[in-house]
GUKE-724769 format. One record per residue (C-alpha): residue number from 1; x, y, z. Coordinates in nm, 2 decimals. Example, Ala and Ser with C-alpha at 12.3 -4.5 7.8 and 13.67 -1.06 7.14 Angstrom:
2
seq_c1_c2_c3
1_1.23_-0.45_0.78
2_1.37_-0.11_0.71
END
This chain:
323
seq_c1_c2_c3
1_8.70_3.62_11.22
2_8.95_3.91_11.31
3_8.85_4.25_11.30
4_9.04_4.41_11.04
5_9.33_4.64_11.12
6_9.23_5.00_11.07
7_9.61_5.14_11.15
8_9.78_5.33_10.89
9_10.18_5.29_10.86
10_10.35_5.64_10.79
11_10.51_5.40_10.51
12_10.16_5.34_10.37
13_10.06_5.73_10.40
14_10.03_5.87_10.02
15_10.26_6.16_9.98
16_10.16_6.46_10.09
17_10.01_6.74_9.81
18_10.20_7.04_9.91
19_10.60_6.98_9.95
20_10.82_7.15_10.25
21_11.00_7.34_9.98
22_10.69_7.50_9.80
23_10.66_7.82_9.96
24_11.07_7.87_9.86
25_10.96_7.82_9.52
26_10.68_8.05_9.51
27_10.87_8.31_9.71
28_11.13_8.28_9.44
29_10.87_8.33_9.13
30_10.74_8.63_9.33
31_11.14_8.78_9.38
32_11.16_8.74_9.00
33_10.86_8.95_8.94
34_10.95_9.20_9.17
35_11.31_9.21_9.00
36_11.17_9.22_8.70
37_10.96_9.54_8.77
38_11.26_9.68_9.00
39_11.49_9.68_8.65
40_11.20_9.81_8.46
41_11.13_10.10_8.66
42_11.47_10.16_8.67
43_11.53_10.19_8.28
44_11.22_10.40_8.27
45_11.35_10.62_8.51
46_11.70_10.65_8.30
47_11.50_10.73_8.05
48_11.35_10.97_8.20
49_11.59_11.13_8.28
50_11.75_11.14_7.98
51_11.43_11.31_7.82
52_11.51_11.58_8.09
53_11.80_11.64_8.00
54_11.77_11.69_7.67
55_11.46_11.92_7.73
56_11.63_12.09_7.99
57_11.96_12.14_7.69
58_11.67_12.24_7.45
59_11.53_12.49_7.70
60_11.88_12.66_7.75
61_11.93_12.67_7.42
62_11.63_12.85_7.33
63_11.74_13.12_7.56
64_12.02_13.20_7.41
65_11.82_13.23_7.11
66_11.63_13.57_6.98
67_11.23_13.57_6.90
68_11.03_13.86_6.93
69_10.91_13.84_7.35
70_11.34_13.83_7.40
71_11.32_14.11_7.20
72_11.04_14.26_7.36
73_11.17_14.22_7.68
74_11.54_14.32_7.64
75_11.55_14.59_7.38
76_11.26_14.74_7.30
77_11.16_14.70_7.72
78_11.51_14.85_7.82
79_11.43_15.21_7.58
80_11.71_15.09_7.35
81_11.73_15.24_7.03
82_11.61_15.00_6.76
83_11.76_15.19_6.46
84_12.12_15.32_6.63
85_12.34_15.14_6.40
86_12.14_15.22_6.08
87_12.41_15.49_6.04
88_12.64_15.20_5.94
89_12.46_15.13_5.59
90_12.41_15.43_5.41
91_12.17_15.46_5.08
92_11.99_15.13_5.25
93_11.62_15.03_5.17
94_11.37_15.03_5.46
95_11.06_14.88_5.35
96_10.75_14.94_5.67
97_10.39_14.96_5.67
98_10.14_14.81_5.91
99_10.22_14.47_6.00
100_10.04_14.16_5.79
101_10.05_14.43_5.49
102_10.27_14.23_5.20
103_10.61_14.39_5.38
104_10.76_14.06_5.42
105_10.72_14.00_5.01
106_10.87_14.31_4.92
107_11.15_14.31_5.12
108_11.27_13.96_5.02
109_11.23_14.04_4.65
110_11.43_14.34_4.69
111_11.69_14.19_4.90
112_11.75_13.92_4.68
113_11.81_14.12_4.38
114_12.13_14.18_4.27
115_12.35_14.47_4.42
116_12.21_14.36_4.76
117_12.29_14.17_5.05
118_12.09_13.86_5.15
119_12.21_13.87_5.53
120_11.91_13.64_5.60
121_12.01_13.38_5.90
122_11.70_13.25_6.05
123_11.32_13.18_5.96
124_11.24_13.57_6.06
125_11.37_13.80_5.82
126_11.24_14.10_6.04
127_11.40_13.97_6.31
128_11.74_13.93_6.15
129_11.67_14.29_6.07
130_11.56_14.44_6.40
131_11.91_14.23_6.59
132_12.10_14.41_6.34
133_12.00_14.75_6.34
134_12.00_14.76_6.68
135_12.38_14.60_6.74
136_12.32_14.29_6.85
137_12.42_14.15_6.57
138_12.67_14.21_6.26
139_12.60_14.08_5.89
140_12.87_13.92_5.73
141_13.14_14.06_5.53
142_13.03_14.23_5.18
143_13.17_14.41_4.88
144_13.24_14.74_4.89
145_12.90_14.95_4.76
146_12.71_14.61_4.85
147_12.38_14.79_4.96
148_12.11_14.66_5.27
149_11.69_14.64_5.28
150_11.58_14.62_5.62
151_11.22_14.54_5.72
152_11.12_14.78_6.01
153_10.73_14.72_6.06
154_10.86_14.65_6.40
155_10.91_14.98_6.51
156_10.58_15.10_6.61
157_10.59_15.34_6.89
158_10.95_15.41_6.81
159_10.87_15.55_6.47
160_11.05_15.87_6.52
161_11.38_15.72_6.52
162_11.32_15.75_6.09
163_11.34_16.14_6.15
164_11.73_16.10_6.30
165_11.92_16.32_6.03
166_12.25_16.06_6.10
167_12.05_15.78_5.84
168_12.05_15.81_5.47
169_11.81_15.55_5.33
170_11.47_15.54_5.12
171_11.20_15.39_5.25
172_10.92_15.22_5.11
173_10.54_15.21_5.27
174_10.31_14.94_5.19
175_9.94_15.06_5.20
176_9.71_14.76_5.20
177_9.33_14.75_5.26
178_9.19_14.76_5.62
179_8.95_14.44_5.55
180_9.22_14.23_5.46
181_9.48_14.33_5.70
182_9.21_14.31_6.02
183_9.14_13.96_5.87
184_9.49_13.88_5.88
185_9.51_14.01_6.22
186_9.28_13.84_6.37
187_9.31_13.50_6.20
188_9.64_13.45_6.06
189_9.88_13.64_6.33
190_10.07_13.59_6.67
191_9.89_13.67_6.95
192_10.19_13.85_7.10
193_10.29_14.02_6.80
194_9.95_14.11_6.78
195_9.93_14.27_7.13
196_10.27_14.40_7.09
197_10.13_14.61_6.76
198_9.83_14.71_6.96
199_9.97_14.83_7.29
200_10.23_15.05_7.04
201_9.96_15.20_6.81
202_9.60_15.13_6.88
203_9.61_15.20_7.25
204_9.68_15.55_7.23
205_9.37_15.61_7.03
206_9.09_15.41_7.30
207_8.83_15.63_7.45
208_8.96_15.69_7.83
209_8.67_15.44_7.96
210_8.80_15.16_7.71
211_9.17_15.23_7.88
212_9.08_15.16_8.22
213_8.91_14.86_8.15
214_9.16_14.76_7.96
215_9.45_14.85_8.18
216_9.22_14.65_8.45
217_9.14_14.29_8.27
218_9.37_14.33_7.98
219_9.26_14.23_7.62
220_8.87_14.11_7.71
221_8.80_14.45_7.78
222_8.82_14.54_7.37
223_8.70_14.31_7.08
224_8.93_14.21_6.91
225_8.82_14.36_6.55
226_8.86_14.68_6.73
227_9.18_14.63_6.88
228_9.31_14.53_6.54
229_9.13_14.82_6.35
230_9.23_15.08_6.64
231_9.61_14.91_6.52
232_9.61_14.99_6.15
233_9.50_15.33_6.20
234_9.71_15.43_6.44
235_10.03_15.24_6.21
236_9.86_15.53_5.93
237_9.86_15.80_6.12
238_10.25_15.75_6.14
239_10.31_15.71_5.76
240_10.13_16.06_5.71
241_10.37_16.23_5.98
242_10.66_16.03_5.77
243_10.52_16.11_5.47
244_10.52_16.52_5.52
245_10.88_16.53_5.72
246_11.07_16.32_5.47
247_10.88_16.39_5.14
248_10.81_16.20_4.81
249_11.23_16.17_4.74
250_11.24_15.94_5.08
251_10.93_15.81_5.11
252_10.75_15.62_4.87
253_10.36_15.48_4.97
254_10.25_15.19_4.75
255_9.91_15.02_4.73
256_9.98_14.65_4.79
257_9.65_14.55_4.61
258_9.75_14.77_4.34
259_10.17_14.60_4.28
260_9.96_14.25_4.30
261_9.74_14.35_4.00
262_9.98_14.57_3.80
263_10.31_14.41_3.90
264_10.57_14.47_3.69
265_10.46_14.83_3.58
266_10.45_14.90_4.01
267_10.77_14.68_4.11
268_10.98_14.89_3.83
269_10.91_15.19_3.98
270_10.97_15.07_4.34
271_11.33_14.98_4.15
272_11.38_15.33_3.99
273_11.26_15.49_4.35
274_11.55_15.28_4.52
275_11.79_15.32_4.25
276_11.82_14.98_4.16
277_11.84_14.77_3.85
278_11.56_14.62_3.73
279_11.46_14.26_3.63
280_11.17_14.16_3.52
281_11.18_13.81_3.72
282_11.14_13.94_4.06
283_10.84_14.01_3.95
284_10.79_13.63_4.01
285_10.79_13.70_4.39
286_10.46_13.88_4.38
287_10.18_13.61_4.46
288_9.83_13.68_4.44
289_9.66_13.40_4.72
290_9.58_13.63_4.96
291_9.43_13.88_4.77
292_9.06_13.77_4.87
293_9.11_13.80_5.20
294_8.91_14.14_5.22
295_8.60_13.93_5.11
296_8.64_13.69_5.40
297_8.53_13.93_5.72
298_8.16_13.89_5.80
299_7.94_14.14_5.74
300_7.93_14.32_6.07
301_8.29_14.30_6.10
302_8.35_14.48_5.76
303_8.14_14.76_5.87
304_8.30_14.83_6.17
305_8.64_14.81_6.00
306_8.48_15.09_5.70
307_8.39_15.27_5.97
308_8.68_15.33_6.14
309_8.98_15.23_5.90
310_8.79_15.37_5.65
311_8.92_15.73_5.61
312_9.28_15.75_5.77
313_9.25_15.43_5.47
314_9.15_15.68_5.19
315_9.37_15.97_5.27
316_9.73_15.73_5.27
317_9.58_15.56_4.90
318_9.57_15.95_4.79
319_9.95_15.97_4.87
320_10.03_15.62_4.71
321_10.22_15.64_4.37
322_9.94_15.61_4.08
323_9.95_15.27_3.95
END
């Protein structure tokens, strides 16, 4: 018998498992992939881009637009005078107080009426206010005898300027309880605007010690219920300086807890003070919601605010108009 043949032809050979043109193929699927992420990465970086650009037109933008650290920074920084073109709107209304006090209410009902010019432009009536009084700005044309309320909270430190003889105008205070405004301070306000308001009228009246901590760390060096009550009284101590050097036919005081309660007998004679017609509607601007804030301070705050808001409080009510 013949051994068998063990050979193997190349013919007979089974083909083989991995063809010559394999890697190619899987060299191509990785190509793809990496395409794939290349165009990716590249729209996501057009993107990108685009999103900077538009932040980057927001951003310029918003510099060319006023709020109150531009303000700070470039007019009330520089020394400007923030009442210098007051002289252009004689037998206006100026309706101030210390700030979070119901100023913001008053002055919209009263600018709204009619006989008066609603020169509002933005979301900050005050603002509109402070641009324009100071020049920065011009309200639209008017009527002849078309008369202008201005809120002027903002002055604080510059409060003198009221005593210019140049201005003719009436001007309204608004008196409103130290509880409620401290609470609105503290939990309802601006930090900046807060600061700004303190650094104007409460930091004057610190103890020397409390100043150079404060002038050392900044704001952690006072609580912040005594920064705000050190705020409202020194904003009082200014209305009783206002009060004696322009008298009761410039200056009128009025309890804001008092024109919430009693608000049509206390609005008309805001109206007959100003020299303005009367309707009882506007009365419909007078909301009572935040009356209870007063009720809201705990305990230990509400004594330290009676203790030191307490008096100057008392003595500005005694020089309010009678309800």
């Amino acid at each position: 018998m013949e051994p068998a043949d063990t050979s193997v032809s190349i013919e007979s050979m089974p083909e083989p498992s991995l063809s010559l043109d394999q890697p190619l193929r899987k060299r191509s699927t990785l190509t793809r992939r990496l395409d794939r992420a290349f165009l990716r990465t590249r729209s996501a970086l057009r993107q990108l881009k685009g999103d900077v650009a538009k932040l980057r037109a927001r951003l310029d933008k918003r510099s060319d637009e006023w709020d109150w650290p531009r303000f700070h920074r470039e007019v009330r920084g520089e020394g400007r005078r923030l009442l210098c073109r007051l002289d252009r709107f004689p037998d206006a209304v100026l309706i101030s107080g210390c700030q979070r006090s119901g100023t913001t209410m008053l002055s919209r009902i009263i600018r709204e009426s009619a006989g008066m010019a609603n020169y509002r432009r933005g979301n900050d009536d005050e603002l509109d206010a402070a641009l324009i009084l100071c020049g920065l700005e011009s309200p639209a044309e008017y009527p002849p005898g078309t008369r202008f309320c201005f809120q002027t909270t903002y002055l604080n430190e510059s409060y003198r300027e009221y005593f210019d003889e140049a201005y003719e105008y009436r001007l309204i205070w608004v008196l409103r309880n130290p509880c409620s405004v401290v609470h609105s301070m503290k939990y309802n306000w601006d930090r900046f605007a807060f600061e700004e308001l303190f650094r104007g009228c409460g930091y004057p009246l610190l103890e020397d010690r409390e100043k150079h901590l404060y002038d050392a760390i900044g704001r952690a060096a006072v609580g912040k219920t005594r920064r705000a009550c050190l705020s409202y009284v020194g904003k009082q101590l200014q209305a009783e300086k206002l009060a004696r050097r322009l008298g009761p036919e410039r200056m009128m005081i009025v309890d804001y807890d008092e024109l919430v309660r009693d608000k049509l007998r206390l609005l008309r004679r805001i109206y007959d003070f100003i020299e303005l017609p009367f309707a009882p509607t506007y009365a419909d601007g007078i909301h009572e919601r935040s009356v209870a804030k007063a009720s809201l301070l705990a305990p230990r705050e509400r004594r330290l605010v009676s203790a030191l808001c307490g008096p100057v409080y008392e003595r500005i009510k005694a020089l309010a108009v009678p309800p």
